[in-house]
N, C-alpha and C positions, 0 to 999 in steps of 0.2 A: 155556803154562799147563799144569799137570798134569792131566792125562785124570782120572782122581779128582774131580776139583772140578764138581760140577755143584748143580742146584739143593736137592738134598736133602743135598748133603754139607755143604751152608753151613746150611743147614735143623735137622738135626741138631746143629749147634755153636751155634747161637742161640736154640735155642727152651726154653731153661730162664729165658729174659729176656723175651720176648713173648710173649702171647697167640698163639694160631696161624695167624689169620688173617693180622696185619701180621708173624710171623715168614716166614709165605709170599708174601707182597707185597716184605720185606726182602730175601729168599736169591732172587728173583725179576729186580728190580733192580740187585742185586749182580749176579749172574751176569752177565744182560746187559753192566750196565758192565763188568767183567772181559773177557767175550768183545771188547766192542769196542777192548778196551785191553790186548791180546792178549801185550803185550809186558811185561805184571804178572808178577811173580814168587811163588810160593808162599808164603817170606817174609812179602812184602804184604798176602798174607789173612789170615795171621795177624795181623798186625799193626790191619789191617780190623776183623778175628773180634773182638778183644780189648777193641777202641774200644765195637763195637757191644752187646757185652757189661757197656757201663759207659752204655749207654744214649745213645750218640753219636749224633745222627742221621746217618743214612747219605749225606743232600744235602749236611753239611758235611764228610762225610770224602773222599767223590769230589769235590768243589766244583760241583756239579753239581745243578741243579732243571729238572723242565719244566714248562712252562708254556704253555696254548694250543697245542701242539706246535712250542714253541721248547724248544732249552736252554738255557738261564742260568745263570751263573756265581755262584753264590752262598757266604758263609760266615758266620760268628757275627757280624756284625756286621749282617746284614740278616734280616729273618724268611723261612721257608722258604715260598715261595707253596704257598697251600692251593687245593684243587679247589671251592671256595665261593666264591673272587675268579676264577677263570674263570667261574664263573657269572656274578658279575657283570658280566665282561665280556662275555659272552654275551647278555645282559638289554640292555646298551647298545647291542649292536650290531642288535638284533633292531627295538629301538624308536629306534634313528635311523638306521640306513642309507639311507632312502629320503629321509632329510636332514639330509646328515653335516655335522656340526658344523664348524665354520673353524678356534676357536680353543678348547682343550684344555688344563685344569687338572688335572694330577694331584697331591695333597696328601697328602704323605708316601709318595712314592714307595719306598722301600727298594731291592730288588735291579731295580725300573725295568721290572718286568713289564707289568703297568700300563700303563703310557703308550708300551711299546714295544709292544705288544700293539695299546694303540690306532693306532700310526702306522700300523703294517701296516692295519690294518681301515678307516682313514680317512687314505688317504694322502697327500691335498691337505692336511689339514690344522694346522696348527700346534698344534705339543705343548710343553707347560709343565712340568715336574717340579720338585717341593720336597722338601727332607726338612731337618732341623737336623743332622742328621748326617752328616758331611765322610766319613768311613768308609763309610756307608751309599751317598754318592754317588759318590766314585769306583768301589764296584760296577756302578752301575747304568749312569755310562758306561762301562765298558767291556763292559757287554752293549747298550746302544745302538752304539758302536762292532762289536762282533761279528757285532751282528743288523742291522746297516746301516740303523737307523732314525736320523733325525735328530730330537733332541729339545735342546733349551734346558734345563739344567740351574740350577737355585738354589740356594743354601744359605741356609737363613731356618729359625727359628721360628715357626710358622702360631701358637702361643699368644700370642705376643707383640704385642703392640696396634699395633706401627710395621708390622704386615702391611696396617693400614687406611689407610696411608699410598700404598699400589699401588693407582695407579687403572686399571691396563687391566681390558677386558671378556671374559668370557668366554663361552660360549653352551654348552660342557659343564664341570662343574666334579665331579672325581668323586674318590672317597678311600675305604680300608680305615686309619680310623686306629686310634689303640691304643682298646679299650674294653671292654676286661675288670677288673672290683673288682678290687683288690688281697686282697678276702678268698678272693678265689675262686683264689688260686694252691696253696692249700693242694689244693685238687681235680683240681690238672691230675699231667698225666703230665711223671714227671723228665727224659724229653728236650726237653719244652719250654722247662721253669721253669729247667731249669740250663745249657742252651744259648744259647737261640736271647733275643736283647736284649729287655733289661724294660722300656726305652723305649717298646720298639715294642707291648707288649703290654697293660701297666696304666695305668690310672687310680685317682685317689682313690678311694676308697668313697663318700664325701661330694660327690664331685662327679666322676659315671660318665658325665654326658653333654657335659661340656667341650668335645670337641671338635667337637660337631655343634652344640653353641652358636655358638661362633667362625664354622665352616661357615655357620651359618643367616646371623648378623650379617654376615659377610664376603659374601653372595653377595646380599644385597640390596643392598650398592654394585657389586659386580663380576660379576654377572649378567647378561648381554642380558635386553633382555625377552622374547625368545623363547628364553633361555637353560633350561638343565634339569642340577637337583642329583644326583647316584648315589653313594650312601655305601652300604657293609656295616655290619652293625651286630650288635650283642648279641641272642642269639634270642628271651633273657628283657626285651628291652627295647620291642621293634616297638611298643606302644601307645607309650609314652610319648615315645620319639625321633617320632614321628608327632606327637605332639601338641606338642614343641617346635616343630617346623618348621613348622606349622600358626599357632602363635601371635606367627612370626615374618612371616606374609603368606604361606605357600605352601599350592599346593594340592598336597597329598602322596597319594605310593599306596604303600603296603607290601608287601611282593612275599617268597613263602616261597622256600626252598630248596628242592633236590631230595629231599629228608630230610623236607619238609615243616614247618622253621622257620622262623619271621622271622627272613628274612636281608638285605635291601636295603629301602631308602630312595630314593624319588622325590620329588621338588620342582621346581615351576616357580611361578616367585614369578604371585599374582595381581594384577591391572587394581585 
């Protein structure tokens, strides 16, 4: 790699497109990746530079995300894990390690962070992944394969009614699923809205809480009764997703993020 290239030279070439703070987080990460991929050609950064320049994120052009301090293999066909779904992996691990859970739903897995995330942290126990997305899943085993977790893969529709057809039990049942209005893409940032899949990200306007409905309905058949629900949710929603789950039979706790937003959902159905 050419001595020239350090973190201000890529710094320099990108910061007419970022803010400065994620232009230095970007030429950051780059750098790193480069250095450990020593055998890149200058060519390449250009080539890098140019993408990055057109608002590419940079986890889909090295294929590359971490997570928990794993890497994972990611690209446009799964969302890039965010540091607010390590929280809540975090949040799960804090409130059940002292009684780790057997058997594990993860709901809408994508690139399988999630439920590989959880094996390591609960390694006796059996891990479940779904997503409707065949693309979305061969990602995610082959970072279960990578990351030497063993997980149970499915391909389904969690909206689809023949999910109420599956009777096993679970005792944690946990999800980031899509829950962003469709009006609200107007407000995101263009590497989200033009990269990273709209599957994964929207919902109707008319009906924002979908999937935590289905969640609530689905986990009063497939919930131990000493089971317990862990969804992320919309910051702008924490009352209201509470009070669905609420009126579905659970006794819920609403939990901020590090930011200080409503970011997670708890449920364990009551007596």
């Amino acid at each position: 790699m050419n001595e020239k290239i350090n973190i201000q030279f890529i710094r320099d070439r990108i910061n007419t497109a970022y803010e400065a703070e994620e232009a230095n987080a970007i030429s950051r990460n780059l750098y790193e990746y480069l250095s450990r991929k020593n055998q890149l050609s200058d060519s390449l950064l250009e080539k890098v530079i140019h993408l990055l320049l057109k608002q590419t994120p940079l986890q889909y052009i090295t294929g590359e995300a971490w997570f928990y301090h794993r890497c994972f293999e990611v690209n446009n066909a799964v969302l890039i894990p965010r540091p607010e779904t390590e929280e809540l992996v975090e949040l799960v691990y804090k409130k059940l390690k002292n009684k780790p859970p057997e058997n594990i739903l993860d709901i809408g897995t994508g690139s399988g962070c999630i439920a590989i995330t959880l094996k390591h942290l609960f390694p006796s126990a059996s891990v479940t992944a779904i997503d409707k997305s065949k693309e979305a899943l061969n990602v995610a085993k082959k970072n279960a394969t990578a990351l030497n977790a063993e997980i149970r893969f499915i391909e389904t529709d969690f909206l689809d009614d023949a999910i109420f057809n599956w009777n096993e039990k679970f005792d944690l049942i946990i999800s980031n699923p899509p829950y962003i209005p469709v009006s609200e893409k107007s407000d995101m940032e263009e590497n989200v809205i033009n990269f990273e899949p709209e599957t994964a990200l929207f919902v109707p306007d008319n009906n924002a809480l979908i999937f935590y409905e289905q969640i609530a309905k689905w986990g009063q058949k497939n919930l131990t009764s000493s089971g317990i629900i862990f969804t992320e949710i919309h910051f702008r929603n924490g009352p209201v997703t509470k009070k669905l789950f609420e009126e579905f039979g659970y006794d819920v706790n609403l939990y901020q993020d590090i930011s200080g937003n409503n970011r997670f959902i708890s449920g364990t159905l009551t007596e």
